[in-house]
N, C-alpha and C positions, 0 to 999 in steps of 0.2 A: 193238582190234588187228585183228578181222576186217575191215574196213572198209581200214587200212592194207596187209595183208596181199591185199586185190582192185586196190587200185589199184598196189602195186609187181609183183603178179604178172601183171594186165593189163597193165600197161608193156612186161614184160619178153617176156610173150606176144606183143605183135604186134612189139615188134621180132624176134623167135627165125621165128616164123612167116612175114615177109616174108623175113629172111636166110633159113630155112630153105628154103624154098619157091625162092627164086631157083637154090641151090645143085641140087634135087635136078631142076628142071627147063630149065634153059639152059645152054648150052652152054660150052666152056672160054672163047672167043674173047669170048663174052657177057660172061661173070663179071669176064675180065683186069680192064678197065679199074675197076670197081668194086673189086674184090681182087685185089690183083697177085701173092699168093700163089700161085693157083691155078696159075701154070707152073712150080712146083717139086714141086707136090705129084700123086699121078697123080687123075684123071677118079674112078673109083672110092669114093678116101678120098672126094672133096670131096661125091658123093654120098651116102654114108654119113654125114658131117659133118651133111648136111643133112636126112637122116633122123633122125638120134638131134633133131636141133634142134626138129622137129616132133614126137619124140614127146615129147621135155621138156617142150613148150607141152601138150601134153596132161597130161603127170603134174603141169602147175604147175594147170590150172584144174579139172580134172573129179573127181577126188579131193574136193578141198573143197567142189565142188556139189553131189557125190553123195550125200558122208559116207561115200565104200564107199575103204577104204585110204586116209586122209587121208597115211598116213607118205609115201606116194609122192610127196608137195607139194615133201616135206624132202628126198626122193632126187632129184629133177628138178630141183630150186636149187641142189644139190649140185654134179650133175653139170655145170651153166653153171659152176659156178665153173672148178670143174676147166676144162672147155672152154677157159673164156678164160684160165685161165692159161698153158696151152700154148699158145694161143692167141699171151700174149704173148713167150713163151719163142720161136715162130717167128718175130715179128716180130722180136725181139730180135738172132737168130740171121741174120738178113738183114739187120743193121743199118737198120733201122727203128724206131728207138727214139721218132722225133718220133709217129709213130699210133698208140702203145700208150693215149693217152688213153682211146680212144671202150673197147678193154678193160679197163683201170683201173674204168672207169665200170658195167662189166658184172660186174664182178666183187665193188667195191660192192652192187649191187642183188642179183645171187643170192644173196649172203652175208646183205641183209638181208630177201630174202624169207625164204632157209631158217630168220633165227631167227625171224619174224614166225608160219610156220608151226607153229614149236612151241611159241609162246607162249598162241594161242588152240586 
């Protein structure tokens, strides 16, 4: 299960960390075309969004490397859940219901890191 548990949280790491990373350092006009959300929401949240997203990729891998507060694996799987759920609640809400895929797909994976997490 540990084994399981590095490859869906590696997954979900580098994609958190490339979204993350875009969001906290380019700009709105940057983002548009990639997420066309970001002109309803203000500059601010979307940096924010993009912080908590790098620190989730931290609470998913360095816990378990460390052995120092493994629970934090299960709080940072958690929280992507969450994330994209709202996540698709906004697309939703903008009728955009054909790209809720790619968070359907996110929301799978944190659900089955978080229980991968508590299983080993």
């Amino acid at each position: 299960m540990e084994i399981a548990y590095r490859i869906v949280a590696g997954l979900l790491g580098v994609f958190y960390l490339y979204a993350g990373g875009k969001k906290v350092v380019q700009t709105k006009e940057q983002l548009a075309p990639m997420m066309g959300w970001v002109d309803t929401v203000p500059m601010g949240l979307v940096r924010i969004i993009g912080v908590l997203e790098l620190l989730g990729v931290v609470g998913l891998i360095l816990p378990p490397l460390t052995g120092i507060a493994p629970w934090l694996a299960v709080v940072a799987a958690l929280g992507f859940v969450v994330l994209q759920v709202l996540a698709t609640a906004l697309h939703l809400s903008r009728g955009e219901a054909k790209v809720i895929g790619l968070n359907v797909v996110l929301v799978v994976l944190a659900g089955v890191t978080a229980w991968l997490a508590t299983v080993w």
